[in-house]
C-alpha positions in Angstrom: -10.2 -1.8 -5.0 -10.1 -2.3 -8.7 -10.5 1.2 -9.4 -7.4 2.3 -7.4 -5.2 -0.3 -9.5 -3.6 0.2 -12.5 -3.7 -1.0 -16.2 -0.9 -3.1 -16.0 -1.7 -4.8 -12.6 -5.2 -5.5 -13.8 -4.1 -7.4 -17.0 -1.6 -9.3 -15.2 -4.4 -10.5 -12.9 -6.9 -10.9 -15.3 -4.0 -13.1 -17.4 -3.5 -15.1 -13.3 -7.2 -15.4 -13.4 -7.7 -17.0 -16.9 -4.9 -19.7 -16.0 -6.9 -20.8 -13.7 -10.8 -20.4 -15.4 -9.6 -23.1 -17.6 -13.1 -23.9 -18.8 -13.9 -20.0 -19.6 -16.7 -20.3 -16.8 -15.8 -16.9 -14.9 -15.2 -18.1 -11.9 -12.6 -20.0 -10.6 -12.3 -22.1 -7.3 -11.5 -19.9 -4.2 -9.1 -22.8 -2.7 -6.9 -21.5 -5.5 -6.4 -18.1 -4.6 -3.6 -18.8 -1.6 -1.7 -20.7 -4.5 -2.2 -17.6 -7.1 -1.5 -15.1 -4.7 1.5 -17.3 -3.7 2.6 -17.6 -7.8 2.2 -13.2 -7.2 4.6 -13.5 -4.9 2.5 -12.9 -1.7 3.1 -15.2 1.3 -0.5 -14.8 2.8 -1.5 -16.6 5.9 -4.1 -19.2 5.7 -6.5 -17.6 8.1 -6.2 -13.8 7.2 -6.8 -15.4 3.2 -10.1 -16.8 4.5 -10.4 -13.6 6.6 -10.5 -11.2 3.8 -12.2 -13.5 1.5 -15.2 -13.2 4.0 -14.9 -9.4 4.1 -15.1 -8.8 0.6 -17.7 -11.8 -0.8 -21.0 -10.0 0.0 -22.7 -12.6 -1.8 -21.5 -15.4 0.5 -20.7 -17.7 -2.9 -16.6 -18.0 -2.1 -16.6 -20.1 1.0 -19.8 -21.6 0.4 -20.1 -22.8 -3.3 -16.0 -22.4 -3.5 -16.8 -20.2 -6.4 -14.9 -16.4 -7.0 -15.7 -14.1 -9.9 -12.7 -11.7 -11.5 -14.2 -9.0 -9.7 -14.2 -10.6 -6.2 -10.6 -11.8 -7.2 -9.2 -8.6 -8.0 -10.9 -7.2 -4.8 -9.5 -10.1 -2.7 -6.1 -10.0 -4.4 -6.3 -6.1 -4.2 -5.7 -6.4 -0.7 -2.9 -7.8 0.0 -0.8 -6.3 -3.1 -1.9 -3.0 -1.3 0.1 -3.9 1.8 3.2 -5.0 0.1 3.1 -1.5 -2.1 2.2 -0.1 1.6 5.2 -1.5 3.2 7.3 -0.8 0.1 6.7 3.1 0.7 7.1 2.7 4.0 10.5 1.1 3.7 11.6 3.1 1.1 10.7 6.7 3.5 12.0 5.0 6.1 15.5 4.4 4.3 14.9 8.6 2.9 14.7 9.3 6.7 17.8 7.6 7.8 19.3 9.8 5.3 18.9 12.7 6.5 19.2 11.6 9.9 22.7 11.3 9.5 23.6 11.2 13.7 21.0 8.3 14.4 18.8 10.4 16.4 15.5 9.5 15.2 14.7 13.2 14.1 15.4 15.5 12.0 15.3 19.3 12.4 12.3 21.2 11.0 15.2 23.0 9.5 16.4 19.7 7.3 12.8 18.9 6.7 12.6 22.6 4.9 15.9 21.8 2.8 14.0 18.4 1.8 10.5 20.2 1.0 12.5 23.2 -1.3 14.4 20.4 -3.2 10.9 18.5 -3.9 9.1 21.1 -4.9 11.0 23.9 -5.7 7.5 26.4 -6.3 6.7 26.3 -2.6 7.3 30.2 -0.9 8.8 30.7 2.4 5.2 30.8 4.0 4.0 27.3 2.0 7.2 25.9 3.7 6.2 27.8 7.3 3.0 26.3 7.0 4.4 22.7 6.2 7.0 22.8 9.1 4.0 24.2 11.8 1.4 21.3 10.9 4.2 18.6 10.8 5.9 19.9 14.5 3.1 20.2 15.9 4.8 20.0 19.4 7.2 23.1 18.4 10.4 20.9 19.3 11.8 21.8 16.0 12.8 18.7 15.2 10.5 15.8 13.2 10.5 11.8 14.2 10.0 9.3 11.6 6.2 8.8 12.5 5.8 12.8 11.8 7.9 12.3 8.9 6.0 9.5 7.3 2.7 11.1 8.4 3.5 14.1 6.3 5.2 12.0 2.9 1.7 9.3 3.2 -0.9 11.9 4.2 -2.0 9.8 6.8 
């Protein structure tokens, strides 16, 4: 998880986590993480918190000696500042879509979806584009939904 994040979000958790390791031990307690990740501006239920903890603390130390190192904060962290930025790009294609689906249908036509692809990425031929439109409609309707749509922006 650490990996995937970038400079800036690491310092500002390694800055959270130091607030908090006020005796420079390297650990801090882990009935403080649903009041940092609170303080980051997560609202994070009590249960998925402990949840997650338990996924990620291989060693079995958070719940059991109430003790987290930075790593095993930024991994337990990690997760749910990935869901925000997830739902964040989700909302944000979502909003894109609604765009161009200016009749409320809940599609778009492969054609629209080709006008949106050239205007992206302005390098891709006629036969890139062909491709795109083929693997995205897979049922030929020529038209895209939102989950096609979003499948195609996210790669997932």
């Amino acid at each position: 998880m650490a990996d995937s994040m970038n400079e800036e979000t690491k310092l500002m958790l390694r800055k959270a986590f130091a607030m908090f390791d006020e005796e420079k031990t390297g650990f801090i307690e882990a009935t403080q993480l649903g009041g940092i990740l609170k303080d980051l501006g997560q609202t994070v239920d009590p249960d998925e918190l402990k949840n997650t903890i338990m996924d990620m603390d291989v060693e079995g130390k958070a719940l059991s000696e109430n003790k987290v190192t930075f790593e095993l904060f930024v991994n337990i962290v990690g997760v749910f500042l990935q869901d925000e930025d997830d739902e964040a790009m989700a909302e944000e294609l979502r909003e894109a879509f609604r765009l161009y689906d200016k009749e409320g249908n809940g599609y778009i036509t492969t054609q629209t979806l080709r006008e949106i692809m050239k205007e992206l990425d302005n390098k891709l031929t006629e036969d890139d584009l062909d491709g795109i439109i083929d693997e995205v409609d897979e049922d030929g309707s020529g038209t895209v939904d939102f989950d096609e749509f979003m499948e195609m922006m996210t790669g997932e």
